[in-house]
C-alpha positions as CSV (number, residue, x, y, z in Angstrom):
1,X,0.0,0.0,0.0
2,X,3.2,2.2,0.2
3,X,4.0,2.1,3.9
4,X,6.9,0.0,4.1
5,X,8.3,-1.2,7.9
6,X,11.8,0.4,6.8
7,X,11.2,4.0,6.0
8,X,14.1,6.4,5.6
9,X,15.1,8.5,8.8
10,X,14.1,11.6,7.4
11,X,10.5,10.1,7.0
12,X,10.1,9.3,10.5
13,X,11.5,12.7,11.3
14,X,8.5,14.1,9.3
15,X,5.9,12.3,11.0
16,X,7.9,13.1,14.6
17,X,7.5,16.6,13.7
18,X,4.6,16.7,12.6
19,X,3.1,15.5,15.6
20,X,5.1,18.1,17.9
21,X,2.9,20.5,15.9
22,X,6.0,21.6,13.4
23,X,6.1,23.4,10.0
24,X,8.2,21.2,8.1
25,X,10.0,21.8,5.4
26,X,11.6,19.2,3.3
27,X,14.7,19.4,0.9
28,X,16.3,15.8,0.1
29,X,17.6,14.1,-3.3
30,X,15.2,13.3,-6.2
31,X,13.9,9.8,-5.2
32,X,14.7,10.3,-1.7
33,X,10.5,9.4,-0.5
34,X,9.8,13.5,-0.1
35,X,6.4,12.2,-0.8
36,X,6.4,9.8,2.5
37,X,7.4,13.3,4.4
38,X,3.5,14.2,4.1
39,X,2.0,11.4,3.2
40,X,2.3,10.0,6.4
41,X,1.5,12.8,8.6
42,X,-1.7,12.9,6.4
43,X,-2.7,9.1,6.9
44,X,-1.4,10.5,10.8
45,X,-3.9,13.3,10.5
46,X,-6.8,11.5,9.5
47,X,-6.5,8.7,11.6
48,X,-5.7,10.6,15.0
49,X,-9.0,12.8,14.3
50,X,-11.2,9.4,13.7
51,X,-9.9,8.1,17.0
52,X,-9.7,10.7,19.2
53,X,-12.6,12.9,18.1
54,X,-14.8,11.0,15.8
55,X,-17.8,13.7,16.9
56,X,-15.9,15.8,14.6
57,X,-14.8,13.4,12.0
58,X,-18.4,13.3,11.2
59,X,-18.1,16.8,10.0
60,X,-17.2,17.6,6.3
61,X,-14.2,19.9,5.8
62,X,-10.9,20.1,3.8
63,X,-8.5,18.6,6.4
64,X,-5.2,18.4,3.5
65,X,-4.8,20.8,1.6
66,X,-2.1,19.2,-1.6
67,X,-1.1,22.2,-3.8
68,X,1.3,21.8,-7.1
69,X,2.7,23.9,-9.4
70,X,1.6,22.2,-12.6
71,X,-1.5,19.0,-13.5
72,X,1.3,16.1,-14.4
73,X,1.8,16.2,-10.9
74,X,-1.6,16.4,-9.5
75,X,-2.2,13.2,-11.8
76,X,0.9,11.5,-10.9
77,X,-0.3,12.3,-6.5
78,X,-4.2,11.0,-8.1
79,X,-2.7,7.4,-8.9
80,X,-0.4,7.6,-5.6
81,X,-3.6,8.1,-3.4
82,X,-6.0,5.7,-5.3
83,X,-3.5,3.1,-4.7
84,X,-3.3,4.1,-1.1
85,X,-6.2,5.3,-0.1
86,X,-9.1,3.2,-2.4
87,X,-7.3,-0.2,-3.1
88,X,-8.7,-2.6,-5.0
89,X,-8.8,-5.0,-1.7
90,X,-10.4,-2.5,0.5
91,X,-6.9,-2.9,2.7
92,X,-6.9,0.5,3.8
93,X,-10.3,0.8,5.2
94,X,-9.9,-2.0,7.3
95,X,-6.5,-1.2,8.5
96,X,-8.6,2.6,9.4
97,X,-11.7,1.1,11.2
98,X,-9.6,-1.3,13.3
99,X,-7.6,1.3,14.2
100,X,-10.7,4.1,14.8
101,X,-13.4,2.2,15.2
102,X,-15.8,0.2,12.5
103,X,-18.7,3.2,12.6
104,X,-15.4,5.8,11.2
105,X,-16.7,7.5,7.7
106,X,-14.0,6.6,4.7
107,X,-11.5,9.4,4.2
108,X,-12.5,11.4,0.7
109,X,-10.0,12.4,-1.6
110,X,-10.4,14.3,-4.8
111,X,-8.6,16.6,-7.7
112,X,-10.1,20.0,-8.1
113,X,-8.1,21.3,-11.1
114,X,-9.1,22.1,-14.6
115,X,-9.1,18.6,-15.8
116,X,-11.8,18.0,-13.7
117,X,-15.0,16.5,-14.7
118,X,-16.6,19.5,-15.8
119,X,-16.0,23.0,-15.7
120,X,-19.6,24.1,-16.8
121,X,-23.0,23.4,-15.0
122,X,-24.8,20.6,-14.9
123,X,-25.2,18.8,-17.9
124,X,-27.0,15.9,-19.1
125,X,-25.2,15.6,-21.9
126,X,-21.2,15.8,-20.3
127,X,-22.5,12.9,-17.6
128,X,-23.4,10.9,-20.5
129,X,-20.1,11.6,-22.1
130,X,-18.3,11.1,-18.7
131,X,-20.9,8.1,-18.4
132,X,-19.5,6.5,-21.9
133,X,-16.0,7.3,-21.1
134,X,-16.1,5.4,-18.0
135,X,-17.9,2.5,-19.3
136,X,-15.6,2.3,-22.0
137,X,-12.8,1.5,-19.4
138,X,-14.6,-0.7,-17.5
139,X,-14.8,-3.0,-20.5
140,X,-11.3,-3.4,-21.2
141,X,-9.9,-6.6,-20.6
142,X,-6.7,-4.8,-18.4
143,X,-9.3,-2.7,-16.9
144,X,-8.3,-4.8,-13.0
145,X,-4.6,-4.1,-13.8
146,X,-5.2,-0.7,-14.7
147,X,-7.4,0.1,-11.2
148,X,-4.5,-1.7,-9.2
149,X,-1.9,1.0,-11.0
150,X,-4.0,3.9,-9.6
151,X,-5.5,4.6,-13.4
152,X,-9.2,4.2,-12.5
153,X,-11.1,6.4,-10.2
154,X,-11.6,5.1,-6.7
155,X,-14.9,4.1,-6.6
156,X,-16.6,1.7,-4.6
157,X,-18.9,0.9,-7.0
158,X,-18.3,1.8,-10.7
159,X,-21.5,0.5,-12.0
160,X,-23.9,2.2,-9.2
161,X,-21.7,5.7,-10.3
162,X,-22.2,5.4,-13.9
163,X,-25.9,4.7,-13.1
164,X,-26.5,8.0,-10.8
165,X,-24.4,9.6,-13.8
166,X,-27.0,8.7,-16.6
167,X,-29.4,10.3,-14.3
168,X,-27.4,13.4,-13.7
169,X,-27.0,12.9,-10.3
170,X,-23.8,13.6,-8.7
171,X,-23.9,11.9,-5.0
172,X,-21.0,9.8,-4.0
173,X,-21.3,6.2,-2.0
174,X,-20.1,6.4,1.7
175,X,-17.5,3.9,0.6
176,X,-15.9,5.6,-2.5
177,X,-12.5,6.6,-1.8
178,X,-12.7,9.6,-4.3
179,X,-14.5,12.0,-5.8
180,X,-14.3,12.4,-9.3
181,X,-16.6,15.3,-10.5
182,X,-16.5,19.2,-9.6
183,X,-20.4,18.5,-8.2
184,X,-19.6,15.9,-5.9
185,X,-16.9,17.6,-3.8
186,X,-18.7,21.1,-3.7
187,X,-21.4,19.3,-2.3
188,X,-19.7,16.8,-0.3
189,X,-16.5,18.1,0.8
190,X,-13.1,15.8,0.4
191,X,-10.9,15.6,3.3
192,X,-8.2,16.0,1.0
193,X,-7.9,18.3,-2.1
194,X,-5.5,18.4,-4.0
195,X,-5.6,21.0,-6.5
196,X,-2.8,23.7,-8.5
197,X,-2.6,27.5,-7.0
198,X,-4.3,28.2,-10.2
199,X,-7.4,26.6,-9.5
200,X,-7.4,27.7,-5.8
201,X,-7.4,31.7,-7.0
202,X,-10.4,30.8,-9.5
203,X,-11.9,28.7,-6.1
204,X,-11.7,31.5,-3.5
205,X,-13.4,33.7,-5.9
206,X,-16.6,31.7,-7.5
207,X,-19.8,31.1,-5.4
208,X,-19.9,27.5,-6.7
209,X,-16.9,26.1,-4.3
210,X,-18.6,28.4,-1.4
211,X,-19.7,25.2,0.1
212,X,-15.9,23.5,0.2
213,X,-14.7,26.8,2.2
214,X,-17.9,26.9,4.7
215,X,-18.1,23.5,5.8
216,X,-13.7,23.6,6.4
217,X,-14.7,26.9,8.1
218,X,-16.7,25.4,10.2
219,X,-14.9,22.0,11.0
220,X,-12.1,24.3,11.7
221,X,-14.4,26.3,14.3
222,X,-15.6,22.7,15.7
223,X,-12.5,22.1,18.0
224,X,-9.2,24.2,19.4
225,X,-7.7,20.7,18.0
226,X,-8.2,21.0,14.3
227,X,-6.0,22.6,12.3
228,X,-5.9,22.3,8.4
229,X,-2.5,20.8,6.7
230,X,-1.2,22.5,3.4
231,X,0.9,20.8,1.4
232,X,3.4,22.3,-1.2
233,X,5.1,20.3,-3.3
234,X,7.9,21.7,-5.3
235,X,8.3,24.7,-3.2
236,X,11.0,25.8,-4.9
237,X,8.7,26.7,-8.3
238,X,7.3,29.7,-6.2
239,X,10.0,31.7,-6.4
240,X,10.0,35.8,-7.3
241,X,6.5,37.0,-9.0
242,X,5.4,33.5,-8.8
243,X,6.1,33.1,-5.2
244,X,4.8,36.5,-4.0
245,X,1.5,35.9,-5.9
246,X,0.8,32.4,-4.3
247,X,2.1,33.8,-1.1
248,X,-0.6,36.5,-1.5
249,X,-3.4,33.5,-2.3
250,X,-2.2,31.8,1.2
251,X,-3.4,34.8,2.7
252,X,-6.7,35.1,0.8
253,X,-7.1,31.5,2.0
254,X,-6.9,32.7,5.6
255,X,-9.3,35.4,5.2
256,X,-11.8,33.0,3.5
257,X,-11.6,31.0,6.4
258,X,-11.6,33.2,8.9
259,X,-8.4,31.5,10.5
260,X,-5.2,33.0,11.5
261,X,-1.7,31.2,10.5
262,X,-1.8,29.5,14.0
263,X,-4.5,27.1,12.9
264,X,-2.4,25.9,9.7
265,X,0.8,23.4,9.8
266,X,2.7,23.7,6.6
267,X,4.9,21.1,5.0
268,X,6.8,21.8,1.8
269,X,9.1,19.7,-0.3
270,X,11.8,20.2,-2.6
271,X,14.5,18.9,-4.0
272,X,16.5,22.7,-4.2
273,X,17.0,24.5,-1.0
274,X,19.4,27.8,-0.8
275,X,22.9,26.2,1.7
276,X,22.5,29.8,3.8
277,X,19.7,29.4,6.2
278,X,19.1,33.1,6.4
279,X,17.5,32.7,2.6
280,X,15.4,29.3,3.7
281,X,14.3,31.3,6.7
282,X,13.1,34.1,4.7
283,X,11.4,32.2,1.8
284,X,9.4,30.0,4.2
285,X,8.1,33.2,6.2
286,X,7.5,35.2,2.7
287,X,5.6,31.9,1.3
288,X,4.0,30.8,4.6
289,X,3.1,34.0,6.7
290,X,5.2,33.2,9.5
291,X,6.4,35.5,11.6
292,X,9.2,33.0,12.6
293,X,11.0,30.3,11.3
294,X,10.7,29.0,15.9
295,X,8.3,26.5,15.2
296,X,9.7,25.2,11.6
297,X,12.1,22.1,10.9
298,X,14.4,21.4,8.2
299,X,14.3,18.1,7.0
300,X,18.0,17.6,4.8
301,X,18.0,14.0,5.0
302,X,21.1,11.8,6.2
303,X,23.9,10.8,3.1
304,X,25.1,7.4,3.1
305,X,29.3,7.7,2.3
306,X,30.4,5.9,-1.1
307,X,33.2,3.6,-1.0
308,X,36.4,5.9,-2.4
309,X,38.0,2.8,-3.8
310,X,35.5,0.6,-5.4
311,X,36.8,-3.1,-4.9
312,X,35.9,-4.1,-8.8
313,X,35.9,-2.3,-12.2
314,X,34.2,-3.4,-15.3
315,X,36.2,-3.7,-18.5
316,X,34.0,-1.6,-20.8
317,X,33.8,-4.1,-23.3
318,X,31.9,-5.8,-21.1
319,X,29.1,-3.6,-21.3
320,X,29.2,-2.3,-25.0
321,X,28.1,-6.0,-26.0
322,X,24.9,-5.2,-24.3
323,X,21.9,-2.6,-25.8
324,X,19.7,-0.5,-23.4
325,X,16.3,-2.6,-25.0
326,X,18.1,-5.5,-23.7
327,X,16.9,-4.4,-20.1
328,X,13.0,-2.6,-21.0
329,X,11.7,-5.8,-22.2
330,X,9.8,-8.8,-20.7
331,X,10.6,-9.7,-17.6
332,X,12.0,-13.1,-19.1
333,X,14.4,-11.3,-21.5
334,X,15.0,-8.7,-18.8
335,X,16.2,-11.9,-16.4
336,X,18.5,-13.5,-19.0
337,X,20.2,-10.0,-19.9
338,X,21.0,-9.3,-16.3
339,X,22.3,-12.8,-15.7
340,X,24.8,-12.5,-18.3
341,X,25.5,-9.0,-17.7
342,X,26.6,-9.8,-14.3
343,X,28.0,-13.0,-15.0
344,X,31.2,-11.7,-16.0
345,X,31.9,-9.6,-13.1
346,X,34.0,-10.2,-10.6
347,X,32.4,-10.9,-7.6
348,X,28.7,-11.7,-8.7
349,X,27.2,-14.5,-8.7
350,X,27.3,-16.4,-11.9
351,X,23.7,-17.5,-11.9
352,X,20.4,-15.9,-10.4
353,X,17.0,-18.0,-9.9
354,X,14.5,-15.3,-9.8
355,X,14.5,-11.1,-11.1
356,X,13.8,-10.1,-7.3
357,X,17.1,-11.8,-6.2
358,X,18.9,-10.2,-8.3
359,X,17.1,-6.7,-7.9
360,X,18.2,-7.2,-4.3
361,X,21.8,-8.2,-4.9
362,X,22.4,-4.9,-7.2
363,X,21.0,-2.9,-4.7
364,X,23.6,-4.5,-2.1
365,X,26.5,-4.6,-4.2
366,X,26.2,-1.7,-7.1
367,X,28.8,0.6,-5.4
368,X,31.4,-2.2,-5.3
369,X,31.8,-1.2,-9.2
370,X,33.5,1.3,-10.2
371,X,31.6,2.9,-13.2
372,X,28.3,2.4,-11.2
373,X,30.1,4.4,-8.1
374,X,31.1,7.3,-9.9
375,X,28.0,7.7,-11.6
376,X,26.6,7.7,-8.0
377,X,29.0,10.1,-7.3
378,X,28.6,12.3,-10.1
379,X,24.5,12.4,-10.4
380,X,24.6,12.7,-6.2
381,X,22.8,16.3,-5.4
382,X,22.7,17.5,-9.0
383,X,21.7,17.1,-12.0
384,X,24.7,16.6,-15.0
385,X,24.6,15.4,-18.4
386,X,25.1,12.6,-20.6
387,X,28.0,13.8,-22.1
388,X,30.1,14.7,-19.3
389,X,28.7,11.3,-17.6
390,X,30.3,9.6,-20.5
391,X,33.7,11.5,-20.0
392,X,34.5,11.3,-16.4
393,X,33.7,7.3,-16.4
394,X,35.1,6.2,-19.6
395,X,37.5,9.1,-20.5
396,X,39.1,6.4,-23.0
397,X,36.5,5.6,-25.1
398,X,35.1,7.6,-28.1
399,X,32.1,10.1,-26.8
400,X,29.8,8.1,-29.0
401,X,31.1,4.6,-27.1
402,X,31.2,6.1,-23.8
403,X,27.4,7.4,-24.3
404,X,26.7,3.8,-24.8
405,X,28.2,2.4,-22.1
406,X,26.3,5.1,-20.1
407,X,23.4,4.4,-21.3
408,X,23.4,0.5,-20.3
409,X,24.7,1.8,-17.1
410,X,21.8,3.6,-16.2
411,X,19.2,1.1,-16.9
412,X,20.4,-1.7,-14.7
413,X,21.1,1.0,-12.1
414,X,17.4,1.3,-11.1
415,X,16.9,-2.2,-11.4
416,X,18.7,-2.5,-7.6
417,X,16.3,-2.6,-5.4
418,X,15.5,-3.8,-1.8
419,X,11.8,-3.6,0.0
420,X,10.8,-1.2,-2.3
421,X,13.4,1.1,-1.8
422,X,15.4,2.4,-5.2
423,X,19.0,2.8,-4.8
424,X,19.2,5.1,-7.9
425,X,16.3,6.6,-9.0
426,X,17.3,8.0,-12.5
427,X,14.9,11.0,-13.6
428,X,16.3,12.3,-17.2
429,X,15.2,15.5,-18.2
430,X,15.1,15.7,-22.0
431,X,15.0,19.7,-23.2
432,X,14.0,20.8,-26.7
433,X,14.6,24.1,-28.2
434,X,11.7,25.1,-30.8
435,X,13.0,26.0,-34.1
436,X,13.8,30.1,-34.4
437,X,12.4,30.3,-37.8
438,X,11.7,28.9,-40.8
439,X,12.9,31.5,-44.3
440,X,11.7,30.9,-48.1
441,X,13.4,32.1,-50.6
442,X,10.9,34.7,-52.6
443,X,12.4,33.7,-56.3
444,X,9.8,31.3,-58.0
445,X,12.5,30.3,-60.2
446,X,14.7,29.5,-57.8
447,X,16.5,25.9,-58.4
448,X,15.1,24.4,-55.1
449,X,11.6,25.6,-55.4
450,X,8.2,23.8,-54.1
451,X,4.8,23.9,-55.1
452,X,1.7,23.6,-52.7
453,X,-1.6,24.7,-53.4
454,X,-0.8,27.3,-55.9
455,X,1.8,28.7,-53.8
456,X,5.5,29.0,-55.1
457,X,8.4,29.1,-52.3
458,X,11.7,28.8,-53.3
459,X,14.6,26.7,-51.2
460,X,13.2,26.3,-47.5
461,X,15.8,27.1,-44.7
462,X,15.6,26.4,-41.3
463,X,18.8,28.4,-39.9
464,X,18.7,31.8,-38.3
465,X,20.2,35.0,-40.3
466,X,20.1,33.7,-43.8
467,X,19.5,37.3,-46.1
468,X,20.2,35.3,-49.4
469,X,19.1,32.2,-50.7
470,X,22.2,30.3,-51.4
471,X,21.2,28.1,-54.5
472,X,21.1,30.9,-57.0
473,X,22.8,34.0,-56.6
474,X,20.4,36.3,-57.6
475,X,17.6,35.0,-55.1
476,X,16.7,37.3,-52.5
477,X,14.7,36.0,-49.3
């Protein structure tokens, strides 16, 4: 379900914290579990209020608050928390009632962004769209795979909510785990939101999301106890105008609830944070309204130490037999290509019986391997590219060999892995620069001309600061 019995320490810090009543703020290595740093103290949250106070659990109200920069990542947090929260085995509700008790309401997730289903009033016709759409899923033969990867909304019963949809009626079941459309949550409030801070400005404003901010204003008036949680994620995006606008829209938030910054805990993540603390202090305080930085923690997470002499190398031969498809296919043919990779080299086992053993073996011994240990090394607390990858661990090989060897490099890597954990969780940034402009050459007769629908260009070119075409001289452009 994504609690594992071996978190990192900077995870159980979070949830320590968090329950001293802290401001957190979070700054560890891409892949490090920043995620785990609220997502725990929101499964905390939930579950401490449906225990201790389950008068007021009964009360609607936004409890979490999840705010990103941008919808891939409200999408990417959707699957997280349908996995978690509305499993396909019903795990997490009967971990949450035992723990409670068996009469505790379901905690209510839901997306409010503009992807939402629907940004209009009611329709007949969208809830049959939305209606067909969903059917069509439900038919596909992956459709149980798909629901166990978080792609399916979290709904107790998909039938019975594609029935109240053909009937326009937008009431969710007690046991769904989420809410899917724009009219269930501003009638039935989630406990947690997650939503962009362009979508909170438009919800502040509008009358139709009044409900959401009057029943959280009133759960929040319902005991000294509850307090709301607001989540940013990749604080480090709100920097400059940015920052000072969404710091503004914190505020607005406080006036619309009638609360003062006492009654919200804050808990941001990034994987950026300025080294002098005088800047953190100030950028939490400008983002957050604090008048402090007394009640906030930093959370930098702990650095395991390298080996300086790796006990093995790997002749790069070695690797250049291998191609990077050899590791992205079926598991089978994934298997085999490991097993040979790493039965030539020294110190490995020559034969594995199953992909989890040798998962777990990589993730043990990786570092013992000199290539695999300055990449570590290398890609440790920054980002760097292929290139200069391919130069500082094969600085004898061609650019265009050493790219390859770098490239098989860094997909068994990710492969080593050990209860879930990732010992090197690659994220590769791609970046694309849009072409400048395109220039025709005006001369019909010009030697490299083209035809299109009665239109006459003469030789295309796609390079900046061309004045004269260049197959005959006396084209202009």
């Amino acid at each position: 379900m994504g609690v594992y019995p071996s978190p990192f320490a900077h995870q159980i810090q979070a949830l320590e914290n968090f329950y001293k009543g802290k401001d957190l703020f979070v700054a560890t290595g891409t892949g490090s579990g920043k995620t785990e740093c609220f997502i725990f103290p929101m499964l905390a949250k939930l579950a401490t209020e449906a225990h201790n106070s389950p008068k007021t659990w009964q009360s609607r109200g936004v409890r979490v608050m999840i705010m990103y920069p941008m919808n891939a990542l409200v999408s990417d947090q959707i699957s997280r928390l349908r996995k978690l929260l509305g499993d396909t085995q019903d795990n997490f509700q009967k971990i949450f009632t035992e723990i409670c008790n068996e009469n505790s309401r379901r905690p209510q997730f839901g997306m409010y962004t503009g992807r939402t289903p629907y940004p209009s009033k009611l329709d007949n016709k969208q809830d049959k769209k939305l209606n067909s759409t969903l059917e069509e899923i439900t038919q596909q033969e992956n459709f149980d795979t798909l629901a166990e990867l978080g792609k399916v909304p979290a709904k107790a019963n998909m039938q019975n909510f594609l029935a109240k949809l053909d009937d326009s009626l937008h009431i969710p079941d007690a046991n769904d785990a989420e809410l899917v459309t724009r009219f269930e949550m501003q009638n039935f409030c989630p406990d947690i939101l997650i939503t962009n801070y362009s979508m909170l400005e438009y919800m502040l404003m509008r009358p139709l999301e009044g409900k959401i901010w009057s029943d959280t204003k009133l759960w929040l008036e319902n005991s000294p106890e509850n307090k709301l949680l607001f989540v940013i994620d990749e604080a480090h995006m709100y920097k400059g105008s940015t920052g000072g606008e969404v710091a503004l829209l914190i505020l607005r938030l406080f006036y619309k609830l009638g609360v003062a910054r006492d009654k919200v805990q804050f808990i941001l993540t990034t994987a950026s944070m300025p080294e002098d603390k005088q800047s953190k202090d100030n950028f939490f305080k400008n983002l957050t309204a604090a008048d402090s930085t007394d009640n906030l923690k930093y959370l930098m997470g702990d650095t395991e130490i390298l080996p300086d002499k790796p006990k093995f190398d790997i002749e790069p031969t070695k690797i250049l037999q291998f191609k990077s498809e050899d590791f992205e296919d079926t598991e089978e043919k994934q298997f085999d290509a490991l097993n040979k990779f790493l039965s030539q080299l020294d110190g490995a086992p020559k034969n594995f019986s199953n992909l989890q053993e040798i998962y777990f073996w990589l993730y043990e011994n990786l570092t013992n391997y000199r290539p695999f240990a300055e990449m570590f090394k290398l890609c440790r607390g920054n980002s760097i590219s292929l290139n200069e990858l391919a130069k500082n661990i094969f600085p004898n090989l061609q650019l265009e060999k050493a790219l390859q060897a770098v490239s098989i490099l860094l997909e068994v890597a990710p492969l080593a892995k050990k209860d879930n954990a990732v010992l090197f969780p690659v994220r590769i940034h791609m970046l694309f620069r849009s072409l400048k402009g395109v220039y025709a050459c005006t001369n019909s007769n010009c030697s490299h001309s083209h035809n299109y629908d009665k239109l006459t260009l003469g030789e295309i070119f796609l390079s900046d600061g061309i004045l004269t075409c260049t197959r005959l001289s006396k084209c202009s452009l």
